[in-house]
DOKOL-487939 format. One record per residue: residue number from 1; residue in one letter; x negated, y negated, z of N, C-alpha, C in turn. Coordinates in pm, whole numbers, plus 32768, in hexadecimal, padded with zeros to 4 digits. Example, Ala and Ser with C-alpha at 12.3 -4.5 7.8 and 13.67 -1.06 7.14 Angstrom:
BEGIN
1/A/7AD9/8239/830C/7B32/81C2/830C/7AD8/814A/830C;
2/S/7AFB/80E1/82C4/7AA9/806A/82CA/7AF6/7FFD/8313;
END
This chain:
BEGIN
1/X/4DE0/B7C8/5220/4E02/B7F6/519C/4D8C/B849/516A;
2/X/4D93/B8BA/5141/4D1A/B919/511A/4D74/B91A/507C;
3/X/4CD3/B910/5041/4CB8/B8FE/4FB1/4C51/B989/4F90;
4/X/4CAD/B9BC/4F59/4C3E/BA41/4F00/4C10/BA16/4E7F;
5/X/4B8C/BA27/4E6A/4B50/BA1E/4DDA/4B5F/BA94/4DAB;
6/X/4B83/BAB6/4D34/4B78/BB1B/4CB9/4B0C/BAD7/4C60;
7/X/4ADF/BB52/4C30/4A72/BB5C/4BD8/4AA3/BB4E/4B48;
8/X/4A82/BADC/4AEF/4ABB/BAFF/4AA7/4A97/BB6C/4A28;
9/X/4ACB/BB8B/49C8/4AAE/BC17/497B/4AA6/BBEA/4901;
10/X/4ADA/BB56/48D3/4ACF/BB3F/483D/4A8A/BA80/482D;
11/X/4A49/BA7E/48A0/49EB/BA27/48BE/4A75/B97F/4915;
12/X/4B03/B9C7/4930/4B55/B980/4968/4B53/B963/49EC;
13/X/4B5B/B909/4A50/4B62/B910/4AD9/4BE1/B90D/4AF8;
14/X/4C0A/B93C/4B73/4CB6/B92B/4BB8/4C92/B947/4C48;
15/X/4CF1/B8EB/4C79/4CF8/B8F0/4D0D/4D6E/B918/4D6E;
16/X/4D6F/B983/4D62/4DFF/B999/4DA8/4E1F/B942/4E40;
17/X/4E96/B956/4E35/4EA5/B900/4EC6/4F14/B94F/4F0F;
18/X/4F19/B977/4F95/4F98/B9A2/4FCB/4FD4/B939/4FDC;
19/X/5049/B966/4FC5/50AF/B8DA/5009/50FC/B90A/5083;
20/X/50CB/B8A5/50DE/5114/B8A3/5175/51A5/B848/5164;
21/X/5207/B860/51D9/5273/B81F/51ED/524B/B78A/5232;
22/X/52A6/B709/51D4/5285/B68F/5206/52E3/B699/529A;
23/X/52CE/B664/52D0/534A/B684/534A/5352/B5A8/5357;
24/X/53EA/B59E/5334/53E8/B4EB/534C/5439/B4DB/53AF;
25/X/543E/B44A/53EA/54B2/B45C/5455/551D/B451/5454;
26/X/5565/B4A1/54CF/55F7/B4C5/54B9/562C/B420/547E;
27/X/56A0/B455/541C/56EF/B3AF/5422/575A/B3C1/549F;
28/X/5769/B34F/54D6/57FC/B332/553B/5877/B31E/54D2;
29/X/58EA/B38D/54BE/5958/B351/5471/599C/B322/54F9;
30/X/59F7/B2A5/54C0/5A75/B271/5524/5AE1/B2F4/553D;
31/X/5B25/B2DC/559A/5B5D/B345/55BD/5BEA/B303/5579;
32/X/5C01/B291/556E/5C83/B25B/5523/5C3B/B1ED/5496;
33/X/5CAE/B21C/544D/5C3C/B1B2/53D6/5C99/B146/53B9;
34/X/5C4E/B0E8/5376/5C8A/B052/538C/5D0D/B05C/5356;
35/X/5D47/B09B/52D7/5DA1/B078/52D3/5E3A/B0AA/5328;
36/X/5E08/B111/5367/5E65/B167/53E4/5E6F/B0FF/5438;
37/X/5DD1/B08B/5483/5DDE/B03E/54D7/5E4C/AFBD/54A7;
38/X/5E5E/AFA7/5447/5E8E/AF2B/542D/5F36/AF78/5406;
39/X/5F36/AFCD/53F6/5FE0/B01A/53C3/6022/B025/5477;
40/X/5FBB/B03E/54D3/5FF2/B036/554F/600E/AFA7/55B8;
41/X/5FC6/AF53/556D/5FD6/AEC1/5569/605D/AE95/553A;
42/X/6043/AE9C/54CC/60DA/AE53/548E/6155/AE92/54D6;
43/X/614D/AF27/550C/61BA/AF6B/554A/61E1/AF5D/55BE;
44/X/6173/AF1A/560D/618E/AEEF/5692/619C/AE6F/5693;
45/X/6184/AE12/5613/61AE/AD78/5603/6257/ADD2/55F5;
46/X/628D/AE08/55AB/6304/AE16/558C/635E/AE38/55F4;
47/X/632C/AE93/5643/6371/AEBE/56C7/637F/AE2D/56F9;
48/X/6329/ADCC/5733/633D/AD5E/5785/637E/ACF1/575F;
49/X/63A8/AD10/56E0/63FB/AC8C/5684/647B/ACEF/56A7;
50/X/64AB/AD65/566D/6525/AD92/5684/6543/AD95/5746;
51/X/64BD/AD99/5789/6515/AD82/5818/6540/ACE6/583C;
52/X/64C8/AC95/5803/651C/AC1B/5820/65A0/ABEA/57C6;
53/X/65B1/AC3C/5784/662F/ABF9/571C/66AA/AC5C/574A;
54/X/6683/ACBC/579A/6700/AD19/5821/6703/ACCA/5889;
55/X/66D1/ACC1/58A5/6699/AC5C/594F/66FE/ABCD/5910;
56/X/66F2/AB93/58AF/675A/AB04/58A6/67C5/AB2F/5886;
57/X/67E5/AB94/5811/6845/ABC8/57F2/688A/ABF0/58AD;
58/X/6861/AC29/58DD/6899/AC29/5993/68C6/ABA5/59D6;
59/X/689C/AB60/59B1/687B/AACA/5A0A/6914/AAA4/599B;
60/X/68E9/AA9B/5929/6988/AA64/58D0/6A0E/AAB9/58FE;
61/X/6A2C/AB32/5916/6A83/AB9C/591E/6AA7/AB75/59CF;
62/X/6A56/AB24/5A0E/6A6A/AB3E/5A98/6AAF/AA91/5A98;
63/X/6A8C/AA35/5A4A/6ACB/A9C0/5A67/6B42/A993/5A0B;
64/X/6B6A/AA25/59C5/6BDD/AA22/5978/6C48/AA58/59D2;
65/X/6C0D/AACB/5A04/6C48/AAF2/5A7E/6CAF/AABA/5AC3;
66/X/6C2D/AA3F/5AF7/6C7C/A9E4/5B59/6CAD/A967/5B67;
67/X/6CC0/A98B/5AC2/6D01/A8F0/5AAC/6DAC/A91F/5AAD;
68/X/6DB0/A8A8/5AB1/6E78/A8BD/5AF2/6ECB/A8F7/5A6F;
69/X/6F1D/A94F/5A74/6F6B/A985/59E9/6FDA/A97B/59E0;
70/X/7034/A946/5989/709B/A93D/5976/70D8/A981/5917;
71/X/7159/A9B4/594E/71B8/AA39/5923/7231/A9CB/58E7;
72/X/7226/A9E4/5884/72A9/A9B2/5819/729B/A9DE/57C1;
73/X/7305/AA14/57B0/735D/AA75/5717/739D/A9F4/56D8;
74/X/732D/AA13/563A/737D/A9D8/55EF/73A4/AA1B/5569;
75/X/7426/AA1E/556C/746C/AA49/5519/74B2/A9F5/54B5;
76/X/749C/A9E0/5401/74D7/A9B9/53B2/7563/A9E5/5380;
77/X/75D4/A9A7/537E/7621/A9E0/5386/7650/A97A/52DC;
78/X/76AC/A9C0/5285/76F2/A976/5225/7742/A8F9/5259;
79/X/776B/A8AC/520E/77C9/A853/5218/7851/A896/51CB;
80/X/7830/A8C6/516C/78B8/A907/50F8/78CB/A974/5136;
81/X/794F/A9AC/5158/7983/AA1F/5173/7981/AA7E/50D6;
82/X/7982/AAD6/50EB/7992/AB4F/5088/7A00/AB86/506B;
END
């Protein structure tokens, strides 16, 4: 740091100073920030709840399937003619 003296002229002193650049260190930003990390959390909790609730929903649809079905028409019919 170089310090120039001036003389002063009305019996005042001053010291000028150059000012140099502080140079500090780089900061590291995250490349994802927390709340992006946790919004991709809850979304991939959500994906794995809607596949397991397809995945049983499959397993129910497949043992309805094959359960035995019975075909009968039923039809209400009056007792009183018209």
């Amino acid at each position: 740091m170089n310090l120039e003296t001036i003389l002063p002229r009305n019996g005042l002193l001053f010291d000028e100073i150059e000012l140099d650049p502080i140079f500090c260190k780089p900061k590291i930003m995250p490349l994802k920030s927390m709340t992006l990390v946790k919004l991709e959390k809850l979304q991939k909790q959500m994906e794995e709840k809607l596949k397991r609730v397809t995945d049983e929903g499959a397993e129910a649809a497949d043992l309805l399937d094959k359960a035995p079905k019975e075909k009968r028409i039923d039809v209400w019919k009056a007792d009183v003619d018209l």
